[in-house]
C-alpha positions as CSV (number, residue, x, y, z in Angstrom):
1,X,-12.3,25.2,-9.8
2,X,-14.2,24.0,-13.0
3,X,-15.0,20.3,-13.7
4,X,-12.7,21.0,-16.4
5,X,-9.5,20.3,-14.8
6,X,-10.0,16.7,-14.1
7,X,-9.1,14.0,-16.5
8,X,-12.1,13.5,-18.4
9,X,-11.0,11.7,-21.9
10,X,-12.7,9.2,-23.9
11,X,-11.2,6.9,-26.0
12,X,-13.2,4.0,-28.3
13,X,-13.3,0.4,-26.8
14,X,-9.7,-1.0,-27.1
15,X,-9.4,-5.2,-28.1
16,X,-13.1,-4.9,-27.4
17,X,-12.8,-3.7,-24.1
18,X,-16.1,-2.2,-22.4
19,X,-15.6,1.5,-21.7
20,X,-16.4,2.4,-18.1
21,X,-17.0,5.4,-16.2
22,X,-14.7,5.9,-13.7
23,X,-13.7,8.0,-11.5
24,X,-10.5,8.4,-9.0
25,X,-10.7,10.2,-6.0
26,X,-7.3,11.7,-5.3
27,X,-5.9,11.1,-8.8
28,X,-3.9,13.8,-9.0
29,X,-1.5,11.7,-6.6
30,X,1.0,9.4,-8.3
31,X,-0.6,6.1,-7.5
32,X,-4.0,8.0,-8.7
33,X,-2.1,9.1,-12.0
34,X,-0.5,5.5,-12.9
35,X,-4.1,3.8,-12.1
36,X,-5.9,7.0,-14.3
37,X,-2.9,6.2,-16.9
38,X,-3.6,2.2,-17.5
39,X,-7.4,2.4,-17.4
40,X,-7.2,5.7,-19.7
41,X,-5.0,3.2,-22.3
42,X,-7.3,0.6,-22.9
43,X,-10.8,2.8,-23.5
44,X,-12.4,3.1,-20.3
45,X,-13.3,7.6,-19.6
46,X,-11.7,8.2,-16.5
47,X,-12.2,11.7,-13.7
48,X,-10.3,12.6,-10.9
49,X,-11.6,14.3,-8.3
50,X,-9.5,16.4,-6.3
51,X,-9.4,18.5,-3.4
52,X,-10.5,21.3,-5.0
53,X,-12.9,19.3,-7.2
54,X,-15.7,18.5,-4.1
55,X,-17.8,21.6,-5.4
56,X,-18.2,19.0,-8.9
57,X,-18.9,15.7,-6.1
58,X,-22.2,14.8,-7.6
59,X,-21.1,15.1,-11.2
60,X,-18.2,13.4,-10.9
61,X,-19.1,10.7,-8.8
62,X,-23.0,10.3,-9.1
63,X,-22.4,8.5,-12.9
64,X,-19.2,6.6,-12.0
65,X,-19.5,2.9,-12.3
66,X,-16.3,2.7,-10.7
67,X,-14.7,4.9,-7.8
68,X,-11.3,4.7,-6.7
69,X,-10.5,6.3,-3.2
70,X,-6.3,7.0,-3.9
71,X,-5.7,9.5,-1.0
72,X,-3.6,9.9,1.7
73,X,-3.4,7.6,5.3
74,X,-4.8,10.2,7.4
75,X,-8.4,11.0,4.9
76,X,-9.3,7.9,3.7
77,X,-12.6,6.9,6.0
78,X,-13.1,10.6,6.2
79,X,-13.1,10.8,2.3
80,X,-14.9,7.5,2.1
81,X,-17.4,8.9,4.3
82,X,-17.8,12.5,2.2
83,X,-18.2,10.5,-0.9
84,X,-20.9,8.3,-0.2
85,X,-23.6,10.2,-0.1
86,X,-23.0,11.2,-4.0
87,X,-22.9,7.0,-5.5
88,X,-25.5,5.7,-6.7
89,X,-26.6,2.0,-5.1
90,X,-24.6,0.3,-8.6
91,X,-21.5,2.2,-8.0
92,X,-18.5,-0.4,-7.6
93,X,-16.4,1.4,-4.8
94,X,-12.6,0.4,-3.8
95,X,-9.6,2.0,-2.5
96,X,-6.2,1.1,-2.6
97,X,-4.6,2.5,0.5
98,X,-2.5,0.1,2.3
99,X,-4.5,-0.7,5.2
100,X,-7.5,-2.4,5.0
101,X,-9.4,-2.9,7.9
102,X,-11.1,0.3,8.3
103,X,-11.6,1.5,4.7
104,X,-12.7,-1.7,4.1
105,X,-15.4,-1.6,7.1
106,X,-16.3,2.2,6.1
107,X,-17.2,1.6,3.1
108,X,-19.6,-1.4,3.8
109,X,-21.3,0.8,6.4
110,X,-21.5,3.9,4.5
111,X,-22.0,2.7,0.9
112,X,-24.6,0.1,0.2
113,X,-23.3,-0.6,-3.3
114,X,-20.5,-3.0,-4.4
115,X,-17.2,-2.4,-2.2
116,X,-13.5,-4.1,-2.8
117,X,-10.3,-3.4,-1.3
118,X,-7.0,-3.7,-2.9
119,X,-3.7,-2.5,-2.0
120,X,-1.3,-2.7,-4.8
121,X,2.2,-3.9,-3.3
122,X,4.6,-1.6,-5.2
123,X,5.2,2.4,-5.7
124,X,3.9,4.3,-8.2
125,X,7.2,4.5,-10.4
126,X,6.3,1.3,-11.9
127,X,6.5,1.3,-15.8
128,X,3.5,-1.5,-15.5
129,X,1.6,-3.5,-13.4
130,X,3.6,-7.1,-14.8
131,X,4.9,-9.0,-12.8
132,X,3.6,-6.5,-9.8
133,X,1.0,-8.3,-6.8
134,X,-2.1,-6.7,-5.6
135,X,-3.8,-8.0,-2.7
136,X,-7.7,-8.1,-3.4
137,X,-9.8,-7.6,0.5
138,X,-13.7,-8.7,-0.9
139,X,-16.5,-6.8,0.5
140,X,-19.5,-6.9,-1.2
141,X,-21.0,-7.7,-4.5
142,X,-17.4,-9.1,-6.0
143,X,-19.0,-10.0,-9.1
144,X,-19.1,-6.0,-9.8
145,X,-15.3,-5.7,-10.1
146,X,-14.6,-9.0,-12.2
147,X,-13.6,-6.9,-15.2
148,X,-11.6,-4.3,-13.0
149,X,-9.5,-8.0,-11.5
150,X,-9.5,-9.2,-15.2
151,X,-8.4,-5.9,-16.2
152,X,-5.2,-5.9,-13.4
153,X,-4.2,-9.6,-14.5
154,X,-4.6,-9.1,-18.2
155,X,-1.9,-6.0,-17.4
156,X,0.1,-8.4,-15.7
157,X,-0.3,-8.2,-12.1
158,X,-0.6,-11.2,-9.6
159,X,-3.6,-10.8,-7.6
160,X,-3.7,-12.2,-3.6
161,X,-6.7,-12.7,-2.1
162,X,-7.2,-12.1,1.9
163,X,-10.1,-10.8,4.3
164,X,-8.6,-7.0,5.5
165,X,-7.7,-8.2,8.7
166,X,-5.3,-10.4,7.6
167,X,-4.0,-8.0,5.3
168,X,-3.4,-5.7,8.2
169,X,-1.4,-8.3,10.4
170,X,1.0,-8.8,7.4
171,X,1.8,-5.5,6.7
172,X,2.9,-4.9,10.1
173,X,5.8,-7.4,9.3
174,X,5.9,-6.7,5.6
175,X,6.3,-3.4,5.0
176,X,5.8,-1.5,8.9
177,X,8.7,-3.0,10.4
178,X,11.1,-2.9,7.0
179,X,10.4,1.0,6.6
180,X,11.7,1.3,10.0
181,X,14.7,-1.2,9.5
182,X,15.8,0.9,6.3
183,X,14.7,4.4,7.4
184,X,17.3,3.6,10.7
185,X,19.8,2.3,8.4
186,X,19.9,5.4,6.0
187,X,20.2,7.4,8.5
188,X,23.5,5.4,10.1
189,X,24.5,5.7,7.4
190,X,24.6,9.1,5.8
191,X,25.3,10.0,10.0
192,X,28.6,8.1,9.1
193,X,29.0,10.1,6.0
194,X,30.6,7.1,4.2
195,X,31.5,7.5,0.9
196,X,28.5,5.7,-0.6
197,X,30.0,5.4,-3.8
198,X,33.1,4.2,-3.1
199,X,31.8,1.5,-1.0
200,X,29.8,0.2,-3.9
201,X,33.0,-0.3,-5.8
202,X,34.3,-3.1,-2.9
203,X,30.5,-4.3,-2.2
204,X,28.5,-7.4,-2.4
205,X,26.0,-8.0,-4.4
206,X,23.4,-8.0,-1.1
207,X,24.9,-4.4,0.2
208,X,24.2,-2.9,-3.7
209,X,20.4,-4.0,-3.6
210,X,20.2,-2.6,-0.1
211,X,21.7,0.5,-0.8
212,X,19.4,1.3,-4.2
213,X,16.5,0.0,-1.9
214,X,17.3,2.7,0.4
215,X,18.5,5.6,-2.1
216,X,14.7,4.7,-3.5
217,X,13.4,4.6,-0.2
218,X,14.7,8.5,0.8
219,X,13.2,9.8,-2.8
220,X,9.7,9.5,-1.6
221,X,7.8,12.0,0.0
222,X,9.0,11.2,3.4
223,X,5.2,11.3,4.9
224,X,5.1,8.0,2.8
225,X,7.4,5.7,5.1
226,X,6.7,7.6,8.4
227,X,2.8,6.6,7.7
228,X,3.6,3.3,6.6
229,X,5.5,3.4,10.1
230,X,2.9,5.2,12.8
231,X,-0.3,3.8,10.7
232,X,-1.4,1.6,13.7
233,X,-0.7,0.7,17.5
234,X,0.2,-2.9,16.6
235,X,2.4,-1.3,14.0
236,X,4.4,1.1,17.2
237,X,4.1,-2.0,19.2
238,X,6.1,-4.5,17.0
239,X,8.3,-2.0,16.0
240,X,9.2,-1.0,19.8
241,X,9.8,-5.0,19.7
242,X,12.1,-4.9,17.4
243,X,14.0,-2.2,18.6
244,X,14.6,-4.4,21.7
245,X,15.6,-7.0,19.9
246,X,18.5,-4.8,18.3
247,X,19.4,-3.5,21.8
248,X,19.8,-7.1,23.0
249,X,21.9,-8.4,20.4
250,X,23.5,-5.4,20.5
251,X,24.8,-5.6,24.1
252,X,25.7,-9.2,23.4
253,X,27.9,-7.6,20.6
254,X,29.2,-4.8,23.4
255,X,30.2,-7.5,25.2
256,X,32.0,-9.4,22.7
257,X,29.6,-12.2,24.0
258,X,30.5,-14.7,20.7
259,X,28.8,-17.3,22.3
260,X,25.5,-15.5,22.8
261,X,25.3,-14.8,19.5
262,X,26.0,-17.9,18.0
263,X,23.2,-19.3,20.3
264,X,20.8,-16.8,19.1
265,X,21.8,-17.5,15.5
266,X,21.1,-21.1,16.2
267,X,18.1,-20.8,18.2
268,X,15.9,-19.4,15.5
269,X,17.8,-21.4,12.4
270,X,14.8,-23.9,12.5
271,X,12.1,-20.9,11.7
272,X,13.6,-20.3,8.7
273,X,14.6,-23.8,7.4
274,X,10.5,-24.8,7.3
275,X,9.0,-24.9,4.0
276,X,6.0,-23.4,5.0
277,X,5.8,-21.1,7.7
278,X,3.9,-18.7,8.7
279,X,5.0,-14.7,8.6
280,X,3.8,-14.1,11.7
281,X,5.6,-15.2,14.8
282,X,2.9,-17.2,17.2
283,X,3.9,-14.4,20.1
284,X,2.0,-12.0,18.5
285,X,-1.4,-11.6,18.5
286,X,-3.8,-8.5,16.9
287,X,-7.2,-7.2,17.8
288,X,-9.3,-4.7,16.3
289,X,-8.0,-1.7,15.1
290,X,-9.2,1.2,16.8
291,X,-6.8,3.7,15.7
292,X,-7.8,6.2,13.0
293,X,-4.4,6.8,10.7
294,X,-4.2,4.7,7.3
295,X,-1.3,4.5,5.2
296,X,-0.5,5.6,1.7
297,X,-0.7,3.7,-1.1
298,X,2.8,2.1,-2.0
């Protein structure tokens, strides 16, 4: 496949806007695309590298000041890994897959450039990044990707900052256990075969969001949420928690147990009514990662 076939387009500097070499790793993907769209719009020569681009590695990658790994759950490290060996020592290098830990970690051990994570908390059918968060991991050398930060706020986009393994813990509650929530409550419901429409006619306000939540939801690729899902052990763990949490209240509601319900209702009223709580319940705890799936970008 001829270098050709990437994006490569210049522009000239836009509102005075450095142009940078960049180049995205797995850009043909949607997240890829939108990221080689913005930074394409505002000057900066952008390249994706593809699967079929790895004959044009040291081309595309060797004069990159900026590389952004964009590719599925399952290849990240091993992409990380691949792509190393072609960056020069200056090259800034980040990905934005939605776990953090071990991208994070392989590319401090097998880069000894500049390394950032970020994980952009919303799909790629965004129109922009406005009003859109991105949680920023540090690694190494920040200082290298002030102007790609600047560049995500200027467009926008609220930037978090957290070490990867707290990023990781969150996500399990943040987006692992709502993916399994919503994928079991699509399937219910089109199970039931309701007449989605005409229940939006008599519904509440709550029930429409959920629904177009969920009718987004089962547009993706569905390799997307079942990732997101089996990414980790902790991630299988606390969802197998949650399932037996359903199955208790559940039997409660099997046998019409309105009293048990009302205590659990009340019982856990107090966790929510804090102004500042934490996300994560106190009866979980997370070690080290040792698995080796990653999630897609979302």
């Amino acid at each position: 496949m001829s270098i050709q076939s990437s994006i490569d387009v210049e522009f000239t500097s836009v509102n005075n806007v450095k142009s940078r070499q960049i180049t995205i790793i797995g850009g043909r993907g949607r997240m890829g695309q939108l990221f080689a769209q913005k930074l394409l719009a505002i000057g900066h020569k952008v390249n994706v590298l593809g699967n079929q681009d790895w004959d044009f590695a040291e081309q595309l990658l060797s004069q990159a000041e900026l590389v952004i790994v964009s590719v599925p759950i399952e290849h990240t490290v091993d992409v990380i890994k691949r792509a190393a060996k072609y960056l020069s020592p200056t090259t800034a290098l980040c990905d934005i897959t939605s776990i953090k830990t071990q991208p994070t970690q392989a590319m401090l051990t097998h880069h000894q450039g500049p390394v950032m994570g970020l994980h952009p908390m919303f799909g790629p059918s965004v129109q922009s990044f406005s009003g859109q968060k991105i949680v920023v991991c540090p690694g190494r050398h920040d200082e290298s990707f002030q102007w790609l930060l600047d560049f995500l706020q200027n467009q926008g986009g609220e930037l978090i900052t957290c070490t990867p393994e707290e990023h990781d813990q969150m996500m399990v509650f943040v987006q692992a256990t709502q993916h399994f929530y919503r994928l079991s409550l699509g399937v219910f419901l089109a199970e039931a075969n309701i007449d989605l429409e005409r229940s939006l006619l008599m519904s509440s306000p709550s029930y429409r969001q959920e629904i177009e939540i969920l009718k987004r939801l089962f547009k993706q690729n569905p390799n997307l949420c079942v990732d997101i899902i089996l990414a980790t052990e902790e991630r299988c763990q606390v969802i197998n928690d949650l399932a037996e949490t359903y199955q208790r209240l559940a039997q409660l509601v099997a046998r019409k147990d309105r009293e048990g319900l009302i205590k659990e209702f009340e019982e856990h009223q107090a966790f929510f009514q804090q102004e500042d709580n934490s996300l994560l319940p106190a009866t979980y705890t997370f070690t080290e990662n040792k698995d080796t799936g990653f999630n897609r970008f979302h």
